[in-house]
C-alpha positions as CSV (number, residue, x, y, z in Angstrom):
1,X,-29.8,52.5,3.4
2,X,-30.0,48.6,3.7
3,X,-31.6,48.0,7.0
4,X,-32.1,44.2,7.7
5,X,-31.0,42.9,4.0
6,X,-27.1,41.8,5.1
7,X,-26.5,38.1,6.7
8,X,-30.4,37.7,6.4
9,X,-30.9,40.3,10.0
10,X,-31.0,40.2,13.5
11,X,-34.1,37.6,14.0
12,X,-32.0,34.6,12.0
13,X,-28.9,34.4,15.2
14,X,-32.4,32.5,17.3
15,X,-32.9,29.5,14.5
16,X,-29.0,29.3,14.1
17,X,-28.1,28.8,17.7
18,X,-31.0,26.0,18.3
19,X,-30.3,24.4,15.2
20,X,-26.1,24.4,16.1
21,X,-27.6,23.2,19.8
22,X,-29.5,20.8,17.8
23,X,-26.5,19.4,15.6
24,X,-24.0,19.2,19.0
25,X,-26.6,17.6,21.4
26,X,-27.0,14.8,18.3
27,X,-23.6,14.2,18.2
28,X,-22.8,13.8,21.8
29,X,-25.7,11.1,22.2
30,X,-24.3,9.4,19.4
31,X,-21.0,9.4,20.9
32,X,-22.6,7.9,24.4
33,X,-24.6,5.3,22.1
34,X,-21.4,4.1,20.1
35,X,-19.2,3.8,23.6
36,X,-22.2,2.2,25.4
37,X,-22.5,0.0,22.8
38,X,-18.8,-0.8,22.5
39,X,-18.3,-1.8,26.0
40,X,-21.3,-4.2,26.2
41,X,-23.1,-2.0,28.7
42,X,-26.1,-1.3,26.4
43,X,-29.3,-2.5,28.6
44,X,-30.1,-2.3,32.0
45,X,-29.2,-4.4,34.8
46,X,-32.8,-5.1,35.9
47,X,-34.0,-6.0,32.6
48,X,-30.4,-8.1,31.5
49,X,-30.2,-10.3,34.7
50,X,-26.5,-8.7,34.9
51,X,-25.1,-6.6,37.5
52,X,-23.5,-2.9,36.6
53,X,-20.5,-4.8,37.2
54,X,-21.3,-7.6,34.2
55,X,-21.7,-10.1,36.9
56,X,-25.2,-12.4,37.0
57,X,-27.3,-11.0,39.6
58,X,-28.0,-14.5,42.2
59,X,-31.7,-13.3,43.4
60,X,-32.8,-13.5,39.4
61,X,-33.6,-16.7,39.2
62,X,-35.7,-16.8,43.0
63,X,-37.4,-13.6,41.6
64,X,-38.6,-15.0,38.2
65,X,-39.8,-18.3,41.0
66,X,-41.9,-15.5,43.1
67,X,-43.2,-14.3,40.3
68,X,-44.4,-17.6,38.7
69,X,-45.8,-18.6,41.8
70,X,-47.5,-14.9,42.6
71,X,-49.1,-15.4,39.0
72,X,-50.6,-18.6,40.1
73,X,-48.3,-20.4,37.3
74,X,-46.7,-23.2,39.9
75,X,-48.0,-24.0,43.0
76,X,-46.3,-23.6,46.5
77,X,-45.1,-27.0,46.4
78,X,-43.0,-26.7,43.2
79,X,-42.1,-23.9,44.2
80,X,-40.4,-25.5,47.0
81,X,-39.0,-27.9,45.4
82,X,-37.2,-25.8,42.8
83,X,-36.2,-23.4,45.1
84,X,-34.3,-26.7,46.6
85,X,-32.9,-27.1,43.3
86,X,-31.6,-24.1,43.0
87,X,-30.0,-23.6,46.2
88,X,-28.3,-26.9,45.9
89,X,-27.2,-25.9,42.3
90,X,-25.9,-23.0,43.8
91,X,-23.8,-24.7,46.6
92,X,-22.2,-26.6,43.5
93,X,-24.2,-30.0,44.6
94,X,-25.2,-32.0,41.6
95,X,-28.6,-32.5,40.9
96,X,-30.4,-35.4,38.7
């Protein structure tokens, strides 16, 4: 009789269904990569200074002027005074 010498036996249907797991989950995270990609929504918002909507997100720029000013990089009044800027550039008011 010829116990366990056919298709290789029962203990080879465990390495055949993780490696067919393994082939289909590579697949569908290439899929989500390429259609990220394509529609320009590869990074995320808080690290791209876009919205999930592609728009620019307004509180960037008075973040990175916290952050400066937190770090000890520009003092309170230049701060200030380019937070000034800002909001006028942000009315539309020309500045310079």
């Amino acid at each position: 009789m010829m116990w366990d010498y056919g298709f290789g036996g029962w203990w080879m249907w465990l390495p055949g269904l993780l490696f067919g797991a393994l082939v289909i989950g590579g697949i569908v995270v290439l899929i989500v990569l390429l259609v990220r990609s394509a529609s320009g929504h590869g990074g995320t918002g808080a690290t791209s200074g876009y919205d999930a909507a592609g728009g620019a997100q307004p509180d960037r720029a008075k973040q990175i002027l916290e952050e400066r000013l937190a770090r000890g990089e520009i003092s309170p009044d230049e701060f200030r005074a380019l937070m000034a800027t800002l909001d006028e550039g942000r009315r539309g008011g020309r500045t310079g």
